[in-house]
N, C-alpha and C positions, 0 to 999 in steps of 0.2 A: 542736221548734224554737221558739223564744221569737219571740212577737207582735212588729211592727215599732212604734214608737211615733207616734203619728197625729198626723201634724203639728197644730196649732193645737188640738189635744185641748183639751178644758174643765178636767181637771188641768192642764197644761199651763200654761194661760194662769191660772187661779188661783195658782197659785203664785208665775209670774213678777209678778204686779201683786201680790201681797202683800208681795213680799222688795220692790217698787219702790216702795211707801209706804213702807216701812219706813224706804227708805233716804230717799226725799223727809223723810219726819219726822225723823228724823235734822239732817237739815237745819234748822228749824225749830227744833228744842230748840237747836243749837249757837247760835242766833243768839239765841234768846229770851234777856230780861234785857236785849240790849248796845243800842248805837247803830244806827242806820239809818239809808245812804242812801236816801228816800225821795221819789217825788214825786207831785204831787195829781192823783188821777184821778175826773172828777165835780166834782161840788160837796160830798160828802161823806166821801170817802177817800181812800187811797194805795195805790199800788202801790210796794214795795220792793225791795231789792234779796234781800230773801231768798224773796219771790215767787219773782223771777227767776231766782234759783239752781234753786232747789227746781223747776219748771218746765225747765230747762234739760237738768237734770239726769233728768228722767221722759222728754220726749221724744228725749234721747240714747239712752236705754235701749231707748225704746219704735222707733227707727225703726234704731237695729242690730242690732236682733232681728227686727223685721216688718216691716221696709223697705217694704211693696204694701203696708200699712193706713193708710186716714187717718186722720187725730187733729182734734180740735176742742179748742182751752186755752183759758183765761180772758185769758192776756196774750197769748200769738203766734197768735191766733186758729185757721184752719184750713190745711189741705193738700188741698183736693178733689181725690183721685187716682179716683174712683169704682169703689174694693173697696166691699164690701158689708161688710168691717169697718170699725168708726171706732171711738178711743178720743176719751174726753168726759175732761177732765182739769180741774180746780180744785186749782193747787201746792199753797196755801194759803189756805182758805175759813175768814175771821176777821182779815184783813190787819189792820182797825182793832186789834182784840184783841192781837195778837200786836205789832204799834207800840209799844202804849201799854202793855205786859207784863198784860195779863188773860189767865190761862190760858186760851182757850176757840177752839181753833183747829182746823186738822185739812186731811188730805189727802185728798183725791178723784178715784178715778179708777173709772170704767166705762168695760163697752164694746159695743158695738152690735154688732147684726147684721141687716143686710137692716129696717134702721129701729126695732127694737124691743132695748130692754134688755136682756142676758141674762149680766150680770156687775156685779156692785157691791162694790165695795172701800172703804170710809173708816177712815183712821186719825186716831185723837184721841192724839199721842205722850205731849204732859203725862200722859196717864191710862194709855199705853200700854195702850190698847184699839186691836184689829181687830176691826172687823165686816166681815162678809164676806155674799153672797146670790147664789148663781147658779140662773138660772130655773127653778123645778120640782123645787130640791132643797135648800129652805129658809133661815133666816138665823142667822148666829151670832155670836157675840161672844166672840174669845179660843178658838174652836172649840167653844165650848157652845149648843148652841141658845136662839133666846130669842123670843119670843112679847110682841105686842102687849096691853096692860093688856082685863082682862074684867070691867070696872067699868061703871057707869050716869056717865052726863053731870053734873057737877059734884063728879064723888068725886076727879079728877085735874087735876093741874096743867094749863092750856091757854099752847102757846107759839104766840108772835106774833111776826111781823118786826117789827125794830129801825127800818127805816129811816121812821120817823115823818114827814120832812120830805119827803119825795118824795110826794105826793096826801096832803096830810096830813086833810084833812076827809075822802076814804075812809077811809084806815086806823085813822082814831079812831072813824070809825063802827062799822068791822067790830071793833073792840075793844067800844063799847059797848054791840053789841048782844051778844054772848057774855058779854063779863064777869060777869053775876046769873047764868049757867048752870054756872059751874066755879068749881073748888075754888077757885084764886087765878089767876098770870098770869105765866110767866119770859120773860122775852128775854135774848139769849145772845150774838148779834150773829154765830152763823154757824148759816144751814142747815142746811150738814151736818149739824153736833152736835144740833139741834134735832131730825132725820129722823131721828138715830142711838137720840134719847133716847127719843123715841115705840114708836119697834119693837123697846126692849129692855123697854117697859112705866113708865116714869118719867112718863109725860104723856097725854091722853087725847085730844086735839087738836092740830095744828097748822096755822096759814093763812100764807100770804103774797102779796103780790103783786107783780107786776113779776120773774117766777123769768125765770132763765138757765140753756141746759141744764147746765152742770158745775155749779151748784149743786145741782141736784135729779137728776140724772141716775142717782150710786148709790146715795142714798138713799132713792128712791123704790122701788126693787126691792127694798132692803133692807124695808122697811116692807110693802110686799107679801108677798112669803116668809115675813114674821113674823105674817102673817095680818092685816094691815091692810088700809084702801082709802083710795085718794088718787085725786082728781079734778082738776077746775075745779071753779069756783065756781057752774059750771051743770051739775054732775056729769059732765061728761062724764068718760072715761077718759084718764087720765093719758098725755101722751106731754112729749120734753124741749121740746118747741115751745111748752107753755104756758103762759099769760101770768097764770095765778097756780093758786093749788094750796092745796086743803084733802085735808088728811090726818089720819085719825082709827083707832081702834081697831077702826072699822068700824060697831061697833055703835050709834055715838052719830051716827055722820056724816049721815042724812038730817033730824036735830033739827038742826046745824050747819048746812046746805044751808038748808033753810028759814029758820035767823034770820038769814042774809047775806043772802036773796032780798028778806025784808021792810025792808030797807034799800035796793033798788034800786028 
């Protein structure tokens, strides 16, 4: 007699949020290129309307299929229904980018259990890359496994958040006390991509500060699976609650800890 299938099974639920990036990205390519109704959120970006679609359009999916899970979005905030699942959703992580037509965008969605990460999904659709990492069964890119860079401190690119004006005498701090230690310096202008590029081996550091959890939420498990380590900035261990995040190839990260320390 053929096995019953388990509800909320780990296939299960990969699958369903890979086919729902797909289709969020989807979105995102239809609209890159055109116009945007857009309006300013902050002092230094937009929320648009292809956010909003794209968003709309994940949590439709996500609550006629698992109606008892909460969700946390970057625009429609939360649902506290108090299941012990929550998805952590970013439509569109790169909103500036994708405005102002720079390819470097992407979709985000994990999803929790009982407060810890055990699902990461980011899709980059321009590149049409999926990375994908569910806990304790590694990470991959397009279904090929892929691994964190095995290099010494200064052989790889180190990326940095963009948002320079927000504490800007921190963040050029934490810029110059790294920069003599690595190879050169990319900004991207979204997280995700930057957490994406680290754990396929493209970069040998990453820091930021002021994180939110759907920014770092599936790419930090990605990054772990791929044999990475991601903290604070006082090493502690990563959870979506914290208030900035250094992430490295592992092997470089207690040299990285120490040159932020010597700046505080």
């Amino acid at each position: 007699m053929p096995k019953k299938a388990v509800k909320n099974s780990g296939s299960e639920l990969k699958d369903f949020t890979v086919e729902l990036a797909k289709k969020a990205g989807k979105i995102l390519m239809d609209d890159f290129g055109k116009a945007h109704k857009a309006q300013e959120k902050g002092r230094f970006g937009y929320v648009t309307d292809t956010d909003l679609k794209a968003e709309k359009l994940i949590l439709g999916e996500i609550k006629k299929k698992y109606p008892e899970h909460d969700y946390l979005s970057e625009e429609a905030g939360g649902n506290p229904r108090h299941s012990r699942l929550r998805w952590i959703i970013d439509p569109l992580d790169g909103t500036n980018n994708h405005f102002f037509g720079f390819p470097a965008f992407a979709v985000s969605i994990a999803l929790e259990k009982d407060h810890q990460i055990q699902l990461g999904v980011i899709y980059l659709p321009y590149c049409n890359w999926m990375f994908v990492a569910e806990r304790g069964k590694g990470a991959f890119l397009n279904d090929k496994p892929i691994k964190v860079s095995d290099v010494e401190m200064g052989r790889l690119p180190f990326l940095c958040d963009t948002r320079l004006k927000w504490a800007k005498k921190k963040r050029l701090g934490d810029l110059d006390r790294l920069i003599d230690h690595t190879l050169n310096v990319r900004m991207f202008g979204s997280t995700t991509q930057n957490l994406c590029f680290l754990a396929s081996g493209s970069a040998g550091v990453f820091i930021e500060r002021a994180t939110k959890p759907w920014d770092i939420a599936a790419g930090c498990l990605i990054i772990e699976e791929a044999g990475g380590l991601v903290t604070d900035f006082e090493g502690r261990p990563w959870s979506v609650y914290m208030k900035n995040l250094v992430a490295s190839n592992s092997k470089v990260h207690k040299i990285v800890l120490d040159l932020l320390r010597n700046g505080t």
